[in-house]
N, C-alpha and C positions, 0 to 999 in steps of 0.2 A: 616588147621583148624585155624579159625580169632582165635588171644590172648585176652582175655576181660580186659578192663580197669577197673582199681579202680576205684570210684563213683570221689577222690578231683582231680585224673589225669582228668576223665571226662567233669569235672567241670571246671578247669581249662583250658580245651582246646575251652569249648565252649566260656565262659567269652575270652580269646586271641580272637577270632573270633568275638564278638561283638567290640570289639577296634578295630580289622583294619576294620569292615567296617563305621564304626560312625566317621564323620567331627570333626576335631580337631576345638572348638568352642575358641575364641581370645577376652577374656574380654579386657573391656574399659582401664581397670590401664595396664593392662596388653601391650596393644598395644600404646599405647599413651605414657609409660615411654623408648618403642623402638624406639619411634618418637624423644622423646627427646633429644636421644643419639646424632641422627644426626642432632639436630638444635642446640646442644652444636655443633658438631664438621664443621655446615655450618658458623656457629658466626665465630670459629678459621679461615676460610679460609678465610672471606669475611676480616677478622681483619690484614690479609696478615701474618700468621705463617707460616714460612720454614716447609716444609715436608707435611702438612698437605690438604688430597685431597680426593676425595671419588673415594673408586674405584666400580666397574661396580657390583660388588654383594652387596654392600652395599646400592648401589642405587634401584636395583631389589627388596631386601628386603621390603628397606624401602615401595616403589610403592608396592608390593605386600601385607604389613603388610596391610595399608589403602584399598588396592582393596577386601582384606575377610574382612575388619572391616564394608566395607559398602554393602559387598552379602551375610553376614551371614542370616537365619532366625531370625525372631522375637522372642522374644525380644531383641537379640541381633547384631541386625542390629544398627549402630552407626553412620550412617550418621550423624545426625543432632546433636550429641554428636561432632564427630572430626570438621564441620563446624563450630560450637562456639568455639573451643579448638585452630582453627589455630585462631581467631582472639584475643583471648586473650593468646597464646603465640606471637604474635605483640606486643599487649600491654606493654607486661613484659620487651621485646626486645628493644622497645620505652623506658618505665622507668627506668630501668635499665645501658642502654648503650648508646643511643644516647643522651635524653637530659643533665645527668648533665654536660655532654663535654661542649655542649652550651651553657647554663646556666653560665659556665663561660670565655665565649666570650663576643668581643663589637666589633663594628665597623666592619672595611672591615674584621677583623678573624674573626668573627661571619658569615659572609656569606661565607667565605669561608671554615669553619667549618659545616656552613647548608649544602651547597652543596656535599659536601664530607656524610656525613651523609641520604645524601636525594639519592645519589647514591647505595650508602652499600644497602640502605632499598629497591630499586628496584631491583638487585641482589639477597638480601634476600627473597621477592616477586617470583621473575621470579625463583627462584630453588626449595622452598614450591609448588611454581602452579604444578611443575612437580608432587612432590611427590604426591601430591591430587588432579592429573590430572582424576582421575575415578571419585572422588566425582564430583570434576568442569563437567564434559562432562554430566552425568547421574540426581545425587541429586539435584546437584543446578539446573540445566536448566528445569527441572520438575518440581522441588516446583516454579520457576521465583526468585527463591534469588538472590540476589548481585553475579558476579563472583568472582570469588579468587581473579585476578589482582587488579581489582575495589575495593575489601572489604582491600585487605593490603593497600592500595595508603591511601582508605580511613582513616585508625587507624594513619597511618603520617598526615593525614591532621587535623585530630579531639586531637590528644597527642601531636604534633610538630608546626606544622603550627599556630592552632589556638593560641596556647599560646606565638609565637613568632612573630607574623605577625604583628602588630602597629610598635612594632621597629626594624625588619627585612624592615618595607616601610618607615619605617623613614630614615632607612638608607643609601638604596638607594636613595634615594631622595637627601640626601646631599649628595653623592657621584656622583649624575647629576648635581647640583648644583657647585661643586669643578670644574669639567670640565669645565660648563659656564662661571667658572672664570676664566681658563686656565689651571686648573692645570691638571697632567694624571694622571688615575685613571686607574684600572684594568676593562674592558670593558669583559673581557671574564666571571668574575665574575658575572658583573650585567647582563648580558646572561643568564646565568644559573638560576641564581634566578626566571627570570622574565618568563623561560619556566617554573621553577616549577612550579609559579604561573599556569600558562596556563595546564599544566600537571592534577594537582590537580582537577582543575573542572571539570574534568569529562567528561560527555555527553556534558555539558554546558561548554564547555570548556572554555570562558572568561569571565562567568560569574565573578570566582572569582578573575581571573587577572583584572576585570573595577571594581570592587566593594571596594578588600582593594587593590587596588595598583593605576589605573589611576587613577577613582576621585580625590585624594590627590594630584597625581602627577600633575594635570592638575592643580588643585587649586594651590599647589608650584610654579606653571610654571605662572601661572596669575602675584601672587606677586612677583613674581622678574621678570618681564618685565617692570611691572608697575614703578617698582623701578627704572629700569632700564631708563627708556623712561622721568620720570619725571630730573631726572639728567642728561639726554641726552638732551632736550627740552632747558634746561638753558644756559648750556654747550656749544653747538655745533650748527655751521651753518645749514644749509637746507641739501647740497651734504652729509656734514659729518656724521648728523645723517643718512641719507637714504643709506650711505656704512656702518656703523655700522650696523644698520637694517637688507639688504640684508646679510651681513655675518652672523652674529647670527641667522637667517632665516636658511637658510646653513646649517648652524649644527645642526638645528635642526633635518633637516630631513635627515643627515646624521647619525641621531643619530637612527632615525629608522631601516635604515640600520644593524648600528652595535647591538642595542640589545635590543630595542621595540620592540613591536607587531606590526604588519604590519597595525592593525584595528586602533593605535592609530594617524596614521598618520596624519588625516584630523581633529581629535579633538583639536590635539596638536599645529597644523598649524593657525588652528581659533584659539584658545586661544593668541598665540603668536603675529599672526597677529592684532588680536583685539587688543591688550596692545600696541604691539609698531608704529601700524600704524592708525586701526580707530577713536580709542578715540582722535589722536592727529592732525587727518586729515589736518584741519583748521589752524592749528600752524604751520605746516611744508610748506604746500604750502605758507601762506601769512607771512612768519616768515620775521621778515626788512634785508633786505640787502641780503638775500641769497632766498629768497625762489621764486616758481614758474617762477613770470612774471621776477623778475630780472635773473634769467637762461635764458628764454627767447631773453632777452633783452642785453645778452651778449654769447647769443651762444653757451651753454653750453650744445651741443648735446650729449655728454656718460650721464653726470646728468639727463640729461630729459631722455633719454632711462633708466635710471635704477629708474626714476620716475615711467615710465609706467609698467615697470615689478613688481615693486613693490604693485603698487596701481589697478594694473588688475584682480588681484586673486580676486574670487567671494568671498571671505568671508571678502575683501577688500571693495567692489564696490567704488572705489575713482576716478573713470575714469569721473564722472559727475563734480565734481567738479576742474577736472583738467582741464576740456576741456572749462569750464566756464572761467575757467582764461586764456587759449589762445586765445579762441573767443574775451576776454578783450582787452587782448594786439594786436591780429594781428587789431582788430577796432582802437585802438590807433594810431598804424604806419599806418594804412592807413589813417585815418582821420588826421595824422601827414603831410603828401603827400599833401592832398585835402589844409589844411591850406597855406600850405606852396606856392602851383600855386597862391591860392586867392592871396595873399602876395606878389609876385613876376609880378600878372598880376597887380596890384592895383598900383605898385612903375612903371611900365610900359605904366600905363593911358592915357599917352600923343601925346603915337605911336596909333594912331587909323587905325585899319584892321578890314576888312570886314571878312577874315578870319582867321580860327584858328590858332596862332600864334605858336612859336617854343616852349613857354613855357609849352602852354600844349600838344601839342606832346611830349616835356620831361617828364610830368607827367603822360599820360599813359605810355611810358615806363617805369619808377618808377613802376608803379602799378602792370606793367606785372611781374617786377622784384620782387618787395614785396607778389606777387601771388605762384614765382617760386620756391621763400626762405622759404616760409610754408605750400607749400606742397609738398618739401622735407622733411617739418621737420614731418607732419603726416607719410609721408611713412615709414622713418627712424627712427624716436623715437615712433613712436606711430602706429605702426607698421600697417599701412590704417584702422583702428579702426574707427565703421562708427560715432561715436561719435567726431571725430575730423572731419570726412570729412564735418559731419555738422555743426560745431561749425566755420570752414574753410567760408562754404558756405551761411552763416549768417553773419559771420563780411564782406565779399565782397556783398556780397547785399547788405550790408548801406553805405558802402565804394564808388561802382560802382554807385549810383543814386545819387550821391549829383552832382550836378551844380557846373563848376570851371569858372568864370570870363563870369557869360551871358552864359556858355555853356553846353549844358545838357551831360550826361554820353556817351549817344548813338550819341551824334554830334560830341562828341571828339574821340570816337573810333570810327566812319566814316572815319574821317578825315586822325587818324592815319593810318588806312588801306590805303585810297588814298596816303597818301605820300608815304608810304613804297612802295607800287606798282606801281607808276610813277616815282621815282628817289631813291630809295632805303632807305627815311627815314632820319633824321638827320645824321643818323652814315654812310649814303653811304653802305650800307650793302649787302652781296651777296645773291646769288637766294635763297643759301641753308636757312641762315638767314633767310629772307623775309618768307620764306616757315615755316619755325619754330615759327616766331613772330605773324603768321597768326596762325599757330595752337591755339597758344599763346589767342589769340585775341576770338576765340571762343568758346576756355573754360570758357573766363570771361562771355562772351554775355552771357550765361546761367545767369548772377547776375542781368540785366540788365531789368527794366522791361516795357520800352520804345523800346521793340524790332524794332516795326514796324519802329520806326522813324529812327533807327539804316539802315533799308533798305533801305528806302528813299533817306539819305545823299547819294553822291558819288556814285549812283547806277547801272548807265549807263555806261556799258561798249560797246556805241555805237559810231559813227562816231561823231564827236565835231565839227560843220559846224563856229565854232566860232574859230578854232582852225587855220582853212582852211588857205591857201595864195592865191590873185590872182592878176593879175596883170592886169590892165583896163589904157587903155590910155584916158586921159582927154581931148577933146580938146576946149580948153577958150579960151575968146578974145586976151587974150595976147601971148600967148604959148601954144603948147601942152604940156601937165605932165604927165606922166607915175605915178598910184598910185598901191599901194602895199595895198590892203585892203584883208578885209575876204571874207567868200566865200557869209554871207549877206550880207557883206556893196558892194559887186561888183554884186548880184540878183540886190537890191535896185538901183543903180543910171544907172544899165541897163533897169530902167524901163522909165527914163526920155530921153532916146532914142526917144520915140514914144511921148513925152507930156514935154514941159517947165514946169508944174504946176499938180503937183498930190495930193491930196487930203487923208488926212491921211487914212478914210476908202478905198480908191480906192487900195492904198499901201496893206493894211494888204486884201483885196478881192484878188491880183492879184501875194502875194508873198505865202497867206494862212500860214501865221507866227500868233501863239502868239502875244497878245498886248505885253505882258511883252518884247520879242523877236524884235518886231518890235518899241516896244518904245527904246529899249536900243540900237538897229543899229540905229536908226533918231537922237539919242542925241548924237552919237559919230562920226554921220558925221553932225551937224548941228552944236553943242553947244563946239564942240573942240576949241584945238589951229589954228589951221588950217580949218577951215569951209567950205565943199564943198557945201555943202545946205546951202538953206536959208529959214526959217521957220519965218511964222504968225503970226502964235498963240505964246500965252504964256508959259512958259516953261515948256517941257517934267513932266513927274513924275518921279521921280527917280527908279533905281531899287533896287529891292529888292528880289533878287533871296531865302534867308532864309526867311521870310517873307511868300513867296511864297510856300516852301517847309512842312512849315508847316500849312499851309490851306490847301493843297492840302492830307497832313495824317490827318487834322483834319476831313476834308471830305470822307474820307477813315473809318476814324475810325466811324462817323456814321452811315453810308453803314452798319460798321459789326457788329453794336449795333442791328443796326433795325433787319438782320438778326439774332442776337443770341437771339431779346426779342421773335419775330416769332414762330422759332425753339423749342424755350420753352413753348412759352405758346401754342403751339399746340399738345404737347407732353400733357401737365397739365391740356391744357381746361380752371383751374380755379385758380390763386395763389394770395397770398397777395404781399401789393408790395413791401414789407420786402425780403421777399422770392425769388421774381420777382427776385431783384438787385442783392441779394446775390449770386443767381446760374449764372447771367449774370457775375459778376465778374468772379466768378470762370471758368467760359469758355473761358473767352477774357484775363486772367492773364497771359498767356501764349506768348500772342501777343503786351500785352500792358496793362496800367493798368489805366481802363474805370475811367470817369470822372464820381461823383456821379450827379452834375447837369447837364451834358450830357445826362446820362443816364435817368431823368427825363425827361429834354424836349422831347428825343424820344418815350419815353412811351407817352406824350401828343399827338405828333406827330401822334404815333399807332391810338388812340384814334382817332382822330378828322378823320382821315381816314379812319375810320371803322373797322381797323383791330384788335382791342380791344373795351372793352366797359366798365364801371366801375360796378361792381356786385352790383344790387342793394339789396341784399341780404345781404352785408355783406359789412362792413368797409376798407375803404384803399385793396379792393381786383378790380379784372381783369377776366374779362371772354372774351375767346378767339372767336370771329365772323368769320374769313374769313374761 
């Protein structure tokens, strides 16, 4: 038989039964002064106190307290309550304990007092995230708020940073500064600063590292190169400034290394570079007594190599006006050369040769040498940079066409080729030599723009019947004589075999020689010391084999006009005769450099032949007929 209860035992049992099954509900003050406990006892650890440490139920709690603050029902769901509450215990954290420490710092303790603070507060960051690691995953990622990490970085960047940052980059700045001037500074310090910087910005992460830190820094860096370079300018030779120069270059971007951003690299390079090299470009090369041409001028291959390095870099471009100045000089020495044969062939005047003499065979070896001495110096200091190779190849083009003593460029390098390859040259030289100075010889010819005539000289590497020996026995009334002539002069007086009396056409019909050929065999056996002919007429004409050589390219060289005017106007049909010339040049430039009133009377020439006609359409034009 059941016992019946009393109506308050009833009562009582029911009420216990509505408690255990109703959620324990965790007000705001309530949960939030359990939070406090342990961001009092995170300060003490982060603060480095003995003993003090959380242990693994403390931490449970803590995470568990925030995990029902932000799943309870509404109204009592506190997400958006404990997300403002973490960033204004920051705040508190911030005014409190970090600034007024720095507040009374200066100088390198101040950074080192930031840093030290700016760590605690990441620490302090990274053990909160944990605790309100359910709000971070859940609240914030749904609403799109700020994460925790992000919103604590932020409360140091907006209570610490902002209020410190003009003299926190003052600071550093003259502690880069101190080092420019030599002295050591602690590097690991301005490290850390300059990642906070980078840290701090966020998404935008160097936004605010360019903003309050390089701009200024760059600006810094301007005026003390400026400073720098104007008292350098005054001071110091051309080598001296440009080994100053390179070495502070050097640290500079050693300096990026040790504790720039890696972005500032190329801003900081141009700025530097600008100050110590562009603005003074003009000063340092033309500076008296030490700059450019006089390096040049005394050999000073490491200076000019560390000229090039320096004035290479693109935010340099000092290579045009470097190369301006060796094209100077190397036209100088060369036309030093050319002066000096005129000079030595002129004080020589009285030695009269047909051919080219020893002096300027010395001079093209000169030339070859002054050719071989810079363009080592292009390979070597200027590292075959095609700006020298041009600058090279423009001062031997004015060099290689000037005329030495009557003698054009392409007649003296004829010349020199024939001696070296008939008796090895003035210096007796060996094969390997010869083979080299000939290399030598047609590197230049590229300068040369009398090519064609260059072929001309010395060309025939055929039998020399002028060379020949033979031996013709005489016999005259008085004695027989054994004579020793060439292989003409013994054709020639084999012809008087058959006839006492030849007749000069009969001669050149019956030997089929050249007049030139046949005049100069009749005058050297008629007009000698010793006379085996006897001649008529009045005196031979003399020879003149140069004379001849160049009739014979100048006859050449219209042949190639006529063809190049052809070629073109058959292509055009119709050109002016502007146009005409100018494309003829440029086709025959190669071969030789056409005559402008040449090239006129062959245009007539075209004309009068029918192979052109004058456009009666139009002024100074050509219309093509054949």
């Amino acid at each position: 038989m059941a016992r019946k209860q009393s109506a308050p035992a009833a009562a009582a049992a029911n009420n216990g039964a509505v408690a255990q099954q109703g959620p324990i509900v965790i007000e705001l003050d309530q949960g939030w002064a359990a939070m406090c406990v342990g961001f009092e006892k995170l300060k003490s650890i982060i603060a480095g106190e003995v003993g003090v440490f959380f242990k693994s139920e403390e931490y449970i709690n803590l995470y568990t307290t925030v995990y029902n603050m932000c799943t309870q029902k509404p109204p009592h769901d506190y997400s958006q309550q404990l997300y403002e509450k973490y960033q204004e215990a920051f705040d508190e954290y911030i005014r409190n304990t970090i600034l007024p420490p720095l507040k009374e710092k200066h100088g390198q303790f101040l950074l080192r007092e930031l840093v030290h603070r700016w760590k605690n507060h990441k620490v302090m960051v990274r053990w909160l995230s944990r605790f309100f690691h359910y709000l971070d995953r859940y609240f914030i990622s749904r609403r799109s708020l700020t994460p925790l990490k992000e919103a604590g970085w932020n409360r140091f960047k907006e209570g610490v940073f902002n209020e410190l940052k003009e003299t926190v980059t003052g600071v550093v700045i003259g502690m880069v500064d101190d080092e420019r001037d030599g002295q050591i500074i602690d590097r690991t310090i301005l490290k850390n600063v300059l990642d906070m910087y980078v840290e701090l910005g966020g998404s935008d992460m160097l936004k605010l590292y360019e903003e309050d830190f390089e701009v200024a820094f760059l600006e810094s860096t301007a005026d003390y190169y400026s400073r720098k370079a104007q008292t350098w300018i005054l001071e110091d030779t051309c080598p001296e400034y440009m080994i100053k120069a390179e070495e502070y270059l050097q640290k500079e971007t050693d300096r990026i290394g040790n504790y720039l951003h890696s972005s500032t690299k190329d801003k900081l390079m141009k700025v530097a570079q600008r100050e110590l090299l562009t603005k003074h470009l003009d000063q340092i090369l033309r500076k008296e007594n030490s700059g450019c041409k006089v390096l040049l001028c005394d050999d000073k291959v490491e200076d000019l190599s560390r000229m090039y390095r320096l004035f290479s870099s693109p935010n340099v471009d000092g290579l045009t006006p470097v190369s301006k100045v060796f094209k100077e000089h190397v036209n100088e020495q060369g036309m030093s050369l050319v002066q000096e044969a005129i000079d030595a062939a002129i004080n020589k005047k009285n030695e009269k040769k047909d051919t080219v003499s020893a002096l300027e065979l010395d001079f093209v070896s000169k030339i070859l040498e002054l050719h071989d001495k810079y363009r080592a110096y292009v390979t070597d200091c200027f590292q075959d940079h095609p700006l020298f190779h041009k600058a090279l190849k423009e001062a031997f083009e004015v060099v290689c066409n000037k005329d030495v003593a009557g003698c054009t460029s392409a007649e003296l390098f004829a010349s020199y080729c024939d001696s070296i390859l008939r008796k090895g040259g003035i210096e007796k030289l060996s094969d390997e030599a010869i083979e080299e100075n000939l290399d030598k010889v047609v590197t230049l010819l590229a300068f040369i723009s009398d090519k064609d005539l260059f072929v001309e000289f010395h060309r025939r590497l055929s039998w020399i019947y002028s060379l020949g020996n033979c031996n013709v026995l005489g016999k005259f009334e008085a004695r027989d004589i054994e004579l020793i002539v060439t292989t003409y002069q013994a054709a020639l007086l084999l012809l008087f075999n058959d006839s006492e009396r030849l007749s000069y056409s009969e001669i050149v019909a019956q030997l089929k020689l050249s007049d030139d050929d046949t005049v100069r065999v009749l005058h050297s056996l008629s007009c000698a010391k010793y006379k085996i002919l006897k001649k008529e007429s009045s005196a031979l004409p003399p020879s003149d084999e140069k004379k001849k050589v160049i009739d014979d390219v100048n006859k050449d060289r219209r042949f190639a006009i006529d063809a190049a005017l052809v070629r073109i106007m058959k292509s055009r049909k119709i050109m002016t005769h502007q146009n005409l010339v100018a494309e003829c040049v440029e086709q025959l430039s190669r071969r030789f450099k056409p005559d402008i009133k040449m090239m006129k009377r062959r245009i007539e020439d075209l004309v009068t032949r029918d192979y052109l006609e004058c456009d009666p359409g139009a002024v100074n034009s050509y219309r093509y007929l054949a």
